[in-house]
Backbone bond lengths (Angstrom), bond angles and torsions (degrees), N, CA, C in turn:
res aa  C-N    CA-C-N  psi(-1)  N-CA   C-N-CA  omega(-1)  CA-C   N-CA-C  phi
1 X - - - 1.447 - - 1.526 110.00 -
2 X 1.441 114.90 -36.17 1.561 106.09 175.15 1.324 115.89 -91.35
3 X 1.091 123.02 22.05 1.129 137.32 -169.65 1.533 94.43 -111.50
4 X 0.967 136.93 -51.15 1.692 146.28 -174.02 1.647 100.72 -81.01
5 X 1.443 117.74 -36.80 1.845 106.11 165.93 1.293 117.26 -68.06
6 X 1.554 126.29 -28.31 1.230 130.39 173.70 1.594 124.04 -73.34
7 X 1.194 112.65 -34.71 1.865 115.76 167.19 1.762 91.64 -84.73
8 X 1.386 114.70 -50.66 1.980 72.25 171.50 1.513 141.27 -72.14
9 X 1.062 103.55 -15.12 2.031 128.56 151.88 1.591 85.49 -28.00
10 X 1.502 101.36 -98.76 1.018 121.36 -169.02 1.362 126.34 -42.42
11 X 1.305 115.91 -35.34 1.505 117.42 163.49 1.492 107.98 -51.57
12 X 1.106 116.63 -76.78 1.790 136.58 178.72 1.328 124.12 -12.46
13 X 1.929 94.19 -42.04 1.417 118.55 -171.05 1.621 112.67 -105.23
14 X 1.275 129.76 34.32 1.344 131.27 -139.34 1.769 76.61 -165.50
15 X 1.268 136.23 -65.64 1.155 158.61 134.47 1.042 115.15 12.39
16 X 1.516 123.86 -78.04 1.761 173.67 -130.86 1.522 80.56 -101.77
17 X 1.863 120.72 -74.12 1.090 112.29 -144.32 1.893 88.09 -97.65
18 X 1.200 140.92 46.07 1.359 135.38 152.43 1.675 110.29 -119.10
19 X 1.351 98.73 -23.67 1.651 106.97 165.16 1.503 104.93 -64.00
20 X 1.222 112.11 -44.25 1.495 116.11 -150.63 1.980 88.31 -71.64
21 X 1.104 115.96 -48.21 1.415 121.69 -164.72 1.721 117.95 -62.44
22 X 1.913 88.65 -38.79 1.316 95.12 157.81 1.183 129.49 -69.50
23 X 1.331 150.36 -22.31 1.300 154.04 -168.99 1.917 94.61 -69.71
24 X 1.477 89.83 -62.91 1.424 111.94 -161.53 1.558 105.18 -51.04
25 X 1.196 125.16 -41.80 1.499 129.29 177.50 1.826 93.61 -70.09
26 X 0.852 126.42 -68.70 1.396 133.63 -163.33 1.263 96.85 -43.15
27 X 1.738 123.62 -77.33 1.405 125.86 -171.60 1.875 114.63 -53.98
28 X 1.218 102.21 -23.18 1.656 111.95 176.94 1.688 114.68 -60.82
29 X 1.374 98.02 -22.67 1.548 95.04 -179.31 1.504 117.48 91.27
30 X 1.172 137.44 129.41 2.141 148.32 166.57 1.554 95.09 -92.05
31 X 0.979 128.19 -46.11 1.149 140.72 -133.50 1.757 104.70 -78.64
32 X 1.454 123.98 126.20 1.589 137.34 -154.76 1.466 101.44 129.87
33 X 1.373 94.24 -174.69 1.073 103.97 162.52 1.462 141.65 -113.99
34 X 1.578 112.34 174.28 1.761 95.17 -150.14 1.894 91.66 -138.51
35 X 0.935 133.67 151.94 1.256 147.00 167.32 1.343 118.93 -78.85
36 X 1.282 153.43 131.44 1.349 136.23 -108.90 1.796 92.66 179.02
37 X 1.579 103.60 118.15 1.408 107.68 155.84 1.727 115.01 -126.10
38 X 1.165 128.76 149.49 1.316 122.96 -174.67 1.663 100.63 -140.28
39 X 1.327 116.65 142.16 1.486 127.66 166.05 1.186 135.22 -132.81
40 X 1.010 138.17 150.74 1.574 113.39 -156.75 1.439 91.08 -175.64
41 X 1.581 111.93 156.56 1.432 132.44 -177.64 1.596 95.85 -126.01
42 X 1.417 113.60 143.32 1.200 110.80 165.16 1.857 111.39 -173.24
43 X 1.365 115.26 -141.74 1.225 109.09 -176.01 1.693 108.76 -85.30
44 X 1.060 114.73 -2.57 1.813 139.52 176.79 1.212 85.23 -88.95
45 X 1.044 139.45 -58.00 1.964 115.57 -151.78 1.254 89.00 136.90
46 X 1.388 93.67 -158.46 1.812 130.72 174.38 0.985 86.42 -64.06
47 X 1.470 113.18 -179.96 1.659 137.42 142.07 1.168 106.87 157.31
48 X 1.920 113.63 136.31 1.366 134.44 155.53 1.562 120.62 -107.53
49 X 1.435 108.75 130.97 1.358 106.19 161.73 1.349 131.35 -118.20
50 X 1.406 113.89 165.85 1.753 102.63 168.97 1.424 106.03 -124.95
51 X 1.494 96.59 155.89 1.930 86.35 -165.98 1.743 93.80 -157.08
52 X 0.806 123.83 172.23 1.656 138.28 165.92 1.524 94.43 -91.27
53 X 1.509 118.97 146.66 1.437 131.98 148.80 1.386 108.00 -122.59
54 X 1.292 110.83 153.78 1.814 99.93 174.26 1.717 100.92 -132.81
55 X 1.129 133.84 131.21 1.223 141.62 -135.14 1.686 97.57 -120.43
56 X 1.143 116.49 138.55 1.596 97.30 154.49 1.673 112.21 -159.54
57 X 1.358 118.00 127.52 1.441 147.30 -173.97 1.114 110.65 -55.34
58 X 0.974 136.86 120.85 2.238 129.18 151.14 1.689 93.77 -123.23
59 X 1.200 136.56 64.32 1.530 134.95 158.58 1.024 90.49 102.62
60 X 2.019 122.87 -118.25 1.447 94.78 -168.46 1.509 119.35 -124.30
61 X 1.141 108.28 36.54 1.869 144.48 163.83 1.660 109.87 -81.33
62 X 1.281 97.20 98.09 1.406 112.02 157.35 1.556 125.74 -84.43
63 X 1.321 117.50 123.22 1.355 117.21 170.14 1.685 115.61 -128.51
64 X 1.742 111.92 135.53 1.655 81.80 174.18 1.738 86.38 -168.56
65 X 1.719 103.83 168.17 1.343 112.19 -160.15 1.554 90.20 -126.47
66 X 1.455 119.35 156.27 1.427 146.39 172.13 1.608 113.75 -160.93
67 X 1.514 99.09 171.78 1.518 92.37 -145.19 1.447 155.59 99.17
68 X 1.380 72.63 -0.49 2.023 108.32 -159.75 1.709 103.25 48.36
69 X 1.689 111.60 63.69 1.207 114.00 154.31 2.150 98.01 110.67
70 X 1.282 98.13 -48.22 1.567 106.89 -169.45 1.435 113.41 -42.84
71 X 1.316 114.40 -50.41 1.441 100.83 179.77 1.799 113.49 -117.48
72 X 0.947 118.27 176.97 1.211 118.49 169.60 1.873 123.01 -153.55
73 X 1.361 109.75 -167.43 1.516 96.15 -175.32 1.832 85.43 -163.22
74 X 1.517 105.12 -176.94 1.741 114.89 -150.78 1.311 91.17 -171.45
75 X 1.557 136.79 138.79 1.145 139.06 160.92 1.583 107.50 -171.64
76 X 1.368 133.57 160.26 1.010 155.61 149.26 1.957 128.42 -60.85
77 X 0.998 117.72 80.72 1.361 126.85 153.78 1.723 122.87 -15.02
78 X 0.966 123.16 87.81 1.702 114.30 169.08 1.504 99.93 -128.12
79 X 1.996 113.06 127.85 1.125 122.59 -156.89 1.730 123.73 32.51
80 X 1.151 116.96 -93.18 1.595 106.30 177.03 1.523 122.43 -132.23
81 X 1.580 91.14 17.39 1.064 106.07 -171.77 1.515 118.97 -107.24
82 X 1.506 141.37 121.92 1.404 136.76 -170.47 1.217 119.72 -107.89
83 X 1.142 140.09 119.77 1.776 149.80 178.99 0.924 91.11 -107.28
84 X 1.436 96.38 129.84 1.757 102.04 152.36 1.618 101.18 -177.48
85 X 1.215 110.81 -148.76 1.659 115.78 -170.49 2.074 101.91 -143.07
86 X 1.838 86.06 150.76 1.738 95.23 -175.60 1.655 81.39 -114.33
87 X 1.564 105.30 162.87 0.785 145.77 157.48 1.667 143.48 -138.87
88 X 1.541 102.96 108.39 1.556 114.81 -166.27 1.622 114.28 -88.60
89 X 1.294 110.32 -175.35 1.751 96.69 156.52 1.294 113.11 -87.54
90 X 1.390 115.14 -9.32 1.572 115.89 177.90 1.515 131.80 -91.35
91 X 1.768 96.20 -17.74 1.281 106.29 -174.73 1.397 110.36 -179.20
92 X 1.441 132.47 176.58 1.254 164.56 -165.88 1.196 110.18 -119.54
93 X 1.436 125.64 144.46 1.327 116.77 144.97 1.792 95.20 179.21
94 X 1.558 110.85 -165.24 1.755 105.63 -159.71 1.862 95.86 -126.30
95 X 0.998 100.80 154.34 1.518 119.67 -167.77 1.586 93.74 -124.76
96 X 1.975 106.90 145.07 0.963 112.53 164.25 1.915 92.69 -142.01
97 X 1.453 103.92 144.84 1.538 118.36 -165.96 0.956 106.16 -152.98
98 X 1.758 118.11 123.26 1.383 147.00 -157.52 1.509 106.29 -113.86
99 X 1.775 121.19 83.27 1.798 112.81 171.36 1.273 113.59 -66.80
100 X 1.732 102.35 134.76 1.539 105.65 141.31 1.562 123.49 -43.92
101 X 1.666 96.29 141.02 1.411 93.93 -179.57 1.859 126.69 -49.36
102 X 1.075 91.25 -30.57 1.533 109.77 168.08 1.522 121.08 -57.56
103 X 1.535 120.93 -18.48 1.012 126.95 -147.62 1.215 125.63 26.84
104 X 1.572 138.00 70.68 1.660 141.95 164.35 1.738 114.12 -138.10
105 X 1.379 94.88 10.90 1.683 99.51 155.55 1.417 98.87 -165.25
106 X 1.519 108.49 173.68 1.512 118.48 166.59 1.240 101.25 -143.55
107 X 1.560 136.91 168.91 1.300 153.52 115.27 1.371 120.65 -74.38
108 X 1.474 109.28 136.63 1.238 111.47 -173.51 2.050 109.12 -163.95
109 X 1.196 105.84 172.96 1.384 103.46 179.22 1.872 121.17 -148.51
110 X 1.131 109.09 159.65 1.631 104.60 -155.92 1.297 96.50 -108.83
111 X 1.415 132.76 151.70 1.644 125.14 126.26 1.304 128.91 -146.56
112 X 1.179 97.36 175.74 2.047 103.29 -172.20 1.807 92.09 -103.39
113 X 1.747 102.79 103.88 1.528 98.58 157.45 1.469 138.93 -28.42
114 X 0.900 128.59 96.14 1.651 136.37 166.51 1.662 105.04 94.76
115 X 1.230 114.54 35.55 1.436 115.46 169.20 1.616 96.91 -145.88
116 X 2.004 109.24 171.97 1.357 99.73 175.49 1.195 125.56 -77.00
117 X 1.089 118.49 -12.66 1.783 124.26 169.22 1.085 103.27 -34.78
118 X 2.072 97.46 125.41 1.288 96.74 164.95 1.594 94.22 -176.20
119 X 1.639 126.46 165.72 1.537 101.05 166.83 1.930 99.43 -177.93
120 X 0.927 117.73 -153.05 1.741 123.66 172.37 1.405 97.61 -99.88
121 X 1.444 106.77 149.34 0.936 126.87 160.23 2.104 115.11 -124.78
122 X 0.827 107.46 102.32 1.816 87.21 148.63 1.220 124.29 -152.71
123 X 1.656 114.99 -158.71 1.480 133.01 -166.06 1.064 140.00 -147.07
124 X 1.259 156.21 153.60 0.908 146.43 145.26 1.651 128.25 -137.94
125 X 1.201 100.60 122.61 1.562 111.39 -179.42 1.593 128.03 -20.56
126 X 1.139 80.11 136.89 1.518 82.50 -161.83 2.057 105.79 -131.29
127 X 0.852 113.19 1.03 1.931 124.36 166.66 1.675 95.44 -158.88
């Protein structure tokens, strides 16, 4: 029996301190801008780019444009992690992006549903 209060202790507090981490990233703000490399394989070839994104927060709705404006992307925030979807003039597809606890970079990766497109994406803050 104290054996089962102590892993739920420990659960509770494991819990406690991933809430706590989440708040802290969340209330810290994504939102600026971020320095940006992307790579990707697809029916194009290779290819890396570098680009500006500029990000911006309302709780846990991400929205942000790169491209100087042309494309953009939208996703939902849970703990440090962001889903959501880009949108180009060429195409669609869904993004997943992994923050440092710090929030001033992430790893993350792109793809185009039901084709091979696909590749890394990340960032790091840059204002």
């Amino acid at each position: 029996m104290n054996r089962f209060a102590f892993v739920t202790t420990s659960a509770a507090g494991a819990l406690a301190a991933s809430a706590k981490s989440v708040s802290a990233l969340a209330s810290s703000g994504l939102g600026g801008d971020w320095e940006c490399t992307a790579s990707g394989e697809g029916s194009c070839g290779d290819s890396v780019g570098r680009f500006k994104l500029t990000l911006t927060q309302s709780g846990d709705t991400i929205t942000g444009s790169y491209y100087g404006g042309t494309a953009s992307l939208a996703g939902a925030l849970e703990g440090n992690v962001l889903r959501g979807t880009w949108k180009e003039s060429d195409g669609t597809g869904t993004l997943r992006f992994i923050f440092s606890d710090d929030g001033k970079s992430f790893e993350g990766s792109w793809n185009i549903p039901g084709s091979t497109s696909a590749g890394g994406w990340s960032g790091e803050r840059s204002s």
